[in-house]
C-alpha positions in Angstrom: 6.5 -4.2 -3.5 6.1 -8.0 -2.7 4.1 -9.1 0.0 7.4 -10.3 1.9 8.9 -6.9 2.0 5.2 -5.2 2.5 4.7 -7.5 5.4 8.2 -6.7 7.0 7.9 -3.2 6.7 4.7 -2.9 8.8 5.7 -6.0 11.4 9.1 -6.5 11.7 10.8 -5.5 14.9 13.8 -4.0 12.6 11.5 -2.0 10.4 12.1 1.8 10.1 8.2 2.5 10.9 9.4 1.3 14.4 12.0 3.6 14.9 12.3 7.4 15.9 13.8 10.6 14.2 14.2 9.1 10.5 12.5 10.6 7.1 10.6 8.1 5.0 9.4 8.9 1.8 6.8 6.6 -0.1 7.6 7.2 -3.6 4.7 6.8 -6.3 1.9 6.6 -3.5 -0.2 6.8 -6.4 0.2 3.4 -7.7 0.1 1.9 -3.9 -2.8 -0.9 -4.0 -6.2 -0.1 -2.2 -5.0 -2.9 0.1 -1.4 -1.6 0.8 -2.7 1.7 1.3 -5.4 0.6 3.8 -2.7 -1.2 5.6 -0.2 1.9 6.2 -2.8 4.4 7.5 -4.1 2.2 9.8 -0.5 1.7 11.1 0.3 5.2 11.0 -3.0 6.4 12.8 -2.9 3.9 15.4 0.9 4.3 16.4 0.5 7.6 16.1 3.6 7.7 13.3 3.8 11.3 12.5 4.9 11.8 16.1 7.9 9.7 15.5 8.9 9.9 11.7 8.9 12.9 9.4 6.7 11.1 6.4 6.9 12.4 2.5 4.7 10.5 0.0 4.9 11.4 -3.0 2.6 11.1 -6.4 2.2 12.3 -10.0 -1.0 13.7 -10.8 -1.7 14.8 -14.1 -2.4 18.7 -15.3 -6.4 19.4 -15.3 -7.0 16.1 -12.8 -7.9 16.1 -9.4 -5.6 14.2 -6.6 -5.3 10.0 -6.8 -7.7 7.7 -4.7 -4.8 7.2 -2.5 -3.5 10.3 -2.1 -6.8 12.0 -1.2 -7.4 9.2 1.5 -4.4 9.8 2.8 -5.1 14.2 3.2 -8.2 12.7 4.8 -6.9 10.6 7.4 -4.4 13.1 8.4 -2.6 16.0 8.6 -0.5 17.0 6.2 0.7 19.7 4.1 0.8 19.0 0.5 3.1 21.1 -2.0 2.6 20.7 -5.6 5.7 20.8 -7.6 5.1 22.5 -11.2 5.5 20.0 -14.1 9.1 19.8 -15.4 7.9 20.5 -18.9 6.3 24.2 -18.0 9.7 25.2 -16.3 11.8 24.7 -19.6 13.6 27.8 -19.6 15.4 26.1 -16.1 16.1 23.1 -17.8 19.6 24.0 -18.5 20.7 25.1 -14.5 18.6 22.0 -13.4 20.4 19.6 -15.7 24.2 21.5 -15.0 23.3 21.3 -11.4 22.7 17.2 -11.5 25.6 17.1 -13.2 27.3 18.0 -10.5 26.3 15.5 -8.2 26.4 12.6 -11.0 30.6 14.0 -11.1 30.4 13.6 -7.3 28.6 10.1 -7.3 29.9 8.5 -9.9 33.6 10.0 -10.1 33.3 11.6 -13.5 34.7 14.9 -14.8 32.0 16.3 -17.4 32.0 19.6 -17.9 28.6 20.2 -19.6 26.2 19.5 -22.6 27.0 20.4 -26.4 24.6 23.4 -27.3 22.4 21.3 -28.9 22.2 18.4 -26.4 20.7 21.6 -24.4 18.3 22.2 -26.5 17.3 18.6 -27.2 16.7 18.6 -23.2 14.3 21.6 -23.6 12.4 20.6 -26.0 11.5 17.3 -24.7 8.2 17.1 -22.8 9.5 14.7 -19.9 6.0 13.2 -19.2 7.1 11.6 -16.4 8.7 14.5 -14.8 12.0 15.0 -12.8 11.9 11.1 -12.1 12.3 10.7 -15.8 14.8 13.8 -16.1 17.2 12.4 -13.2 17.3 9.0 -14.9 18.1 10.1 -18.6 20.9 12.7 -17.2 22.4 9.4 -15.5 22.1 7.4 -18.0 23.8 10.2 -20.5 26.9 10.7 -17.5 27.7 6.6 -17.4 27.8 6.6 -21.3 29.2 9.5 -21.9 33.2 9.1 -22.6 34.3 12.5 -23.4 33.9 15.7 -21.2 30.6 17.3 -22.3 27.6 15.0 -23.0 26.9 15.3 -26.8 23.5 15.8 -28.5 23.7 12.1 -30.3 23.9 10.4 -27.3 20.8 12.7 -25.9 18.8 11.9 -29.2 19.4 8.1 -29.0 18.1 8.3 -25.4 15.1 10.6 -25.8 13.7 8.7 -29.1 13.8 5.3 -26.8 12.5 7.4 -24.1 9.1 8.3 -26.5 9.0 5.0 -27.6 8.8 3.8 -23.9 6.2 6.3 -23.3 4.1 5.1 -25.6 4.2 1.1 -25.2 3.4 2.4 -21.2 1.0 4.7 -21.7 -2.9 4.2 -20.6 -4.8 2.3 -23.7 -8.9 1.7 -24.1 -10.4 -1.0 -23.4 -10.8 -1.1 -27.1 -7.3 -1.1 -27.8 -6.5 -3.7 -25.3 -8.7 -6.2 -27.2 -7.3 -5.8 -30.1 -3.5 -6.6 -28.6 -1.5 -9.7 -29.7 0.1 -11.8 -26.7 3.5 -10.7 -27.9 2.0 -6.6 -27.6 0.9 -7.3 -24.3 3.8 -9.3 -23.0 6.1 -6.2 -24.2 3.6 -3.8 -23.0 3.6 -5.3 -19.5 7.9 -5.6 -19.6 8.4 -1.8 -20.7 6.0 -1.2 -17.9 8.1 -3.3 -15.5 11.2 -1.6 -16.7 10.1 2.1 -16.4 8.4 1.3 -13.0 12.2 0.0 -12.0 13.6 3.0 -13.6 15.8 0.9 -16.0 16.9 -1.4 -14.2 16.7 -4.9 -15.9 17.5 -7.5 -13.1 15.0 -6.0 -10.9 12.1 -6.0 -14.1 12.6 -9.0 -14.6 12.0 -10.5 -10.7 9.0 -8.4 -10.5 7.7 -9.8 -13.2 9.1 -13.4 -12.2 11.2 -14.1 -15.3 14.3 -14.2 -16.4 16.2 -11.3 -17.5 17.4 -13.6 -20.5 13.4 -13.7 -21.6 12.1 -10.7 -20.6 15.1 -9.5 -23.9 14.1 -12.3 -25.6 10.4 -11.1 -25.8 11.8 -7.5 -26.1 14.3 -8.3 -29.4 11.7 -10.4 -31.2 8.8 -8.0 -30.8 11.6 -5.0 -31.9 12.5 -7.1 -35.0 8.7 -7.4 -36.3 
């Protein structure tokens, strides 16, 4: 979020947080800034927001660790009941009726007719750990129903898209300090536009105006780094 569209959401006449009856949901609270965050619960404790709105914020918080910073500020300041969804990884014998059920609705939203999965694009599904959870899962099975030309999504297509998934998870994931030292410009430059592209779940126009470039460089970068 820019500080444009930050600032109209809290102080614009027009802005949902002034209205009654609707559901928000702040996706990736987690990643909010310290600033941002401040910002929103003193709006929503001082207007009283809960009254008005039905609010859902959302976060990922990995196995074994404790809530985020923002998160935990937010339980503090007021009440709300938090649910904690299981990791899509330790519910893999569902993966099948969660992935036949999205199906559905990608038939429904995008006008398709695919009837299913080949056996072993199933399986493929299953045995994928999905470290970034059903965000991760709804975007792959999209991506799979737009590309897919035939009736039932076929393992190829799955493998191509899970091997660039792994690849993307680990450009983006956390490195050490150590590790960040030792990264060329052109590492860090790709590191920063994989990040920029998973945080905009694929999509390239709007990775390339958060990160203010073109999307012309932002593949440029991308296609020499893949070459080297």
């Amino acid at each position: 979020t820019n500080e444009k569209s930050w600032d109209c959401l809290l102080n614009h006449y027009k802005s949902p947080l002034n209205d009654r009856g609707n559901t928000i949901h702040f996706q990736n609270f987690d990643c909010i800034s310290s600033e941002y965050g401040e910002e929103l619960l003193a709006l929503i404790v001082s207007t009283d927001l809960p009254r008005r709105e039905r609010l859902l914020f959302s976060c990922t918080c990995p196995e074994g660790q404790s809530l985020p910073e923002p998160a935990r500020k937010l339980m503090q300041a007021i009440s709300c009941i938090p649910l904690m969804l299981p990791t899509l990884r330790s519910r893999e014998d569902e993966i099948p009726s969660l992935a036949s059920l999205y199906l559905g609705n990608l038939n429904l939203e995008m006008g398709k007719q695919l009837s299913g999965f080949e056996p072993q694009a199933l399986q493929q599904l299953r045995r994928y750990s999905w470290p970034d959870n059903y965000t991760q899962f709804k975007r792959v099975l999209q991506e799979l129903a737009s590309l897919s030309n035939s009736y039932y999504i076929q393992s190829s297509a799955v493998s191509e898209i899970l091997s660039r998934e792994k690849s993307l998870s680990m450009i983006t994931s956390p490195v050490s300090r150590n590790e960040q030292e030792a990264m060329t410009l052109d590492q860090i430059i790709r590191q920063a536009i994989e990040q920029a592209l998973q945080n905009n779940n694929g999509n390239q126009s709007a990775a390339a105006k958060q990160l203010g470039i073109g999307r012309t460089t932002m593949w440029r970068h991308l296609n020499q780094n893949s070459g080297r």
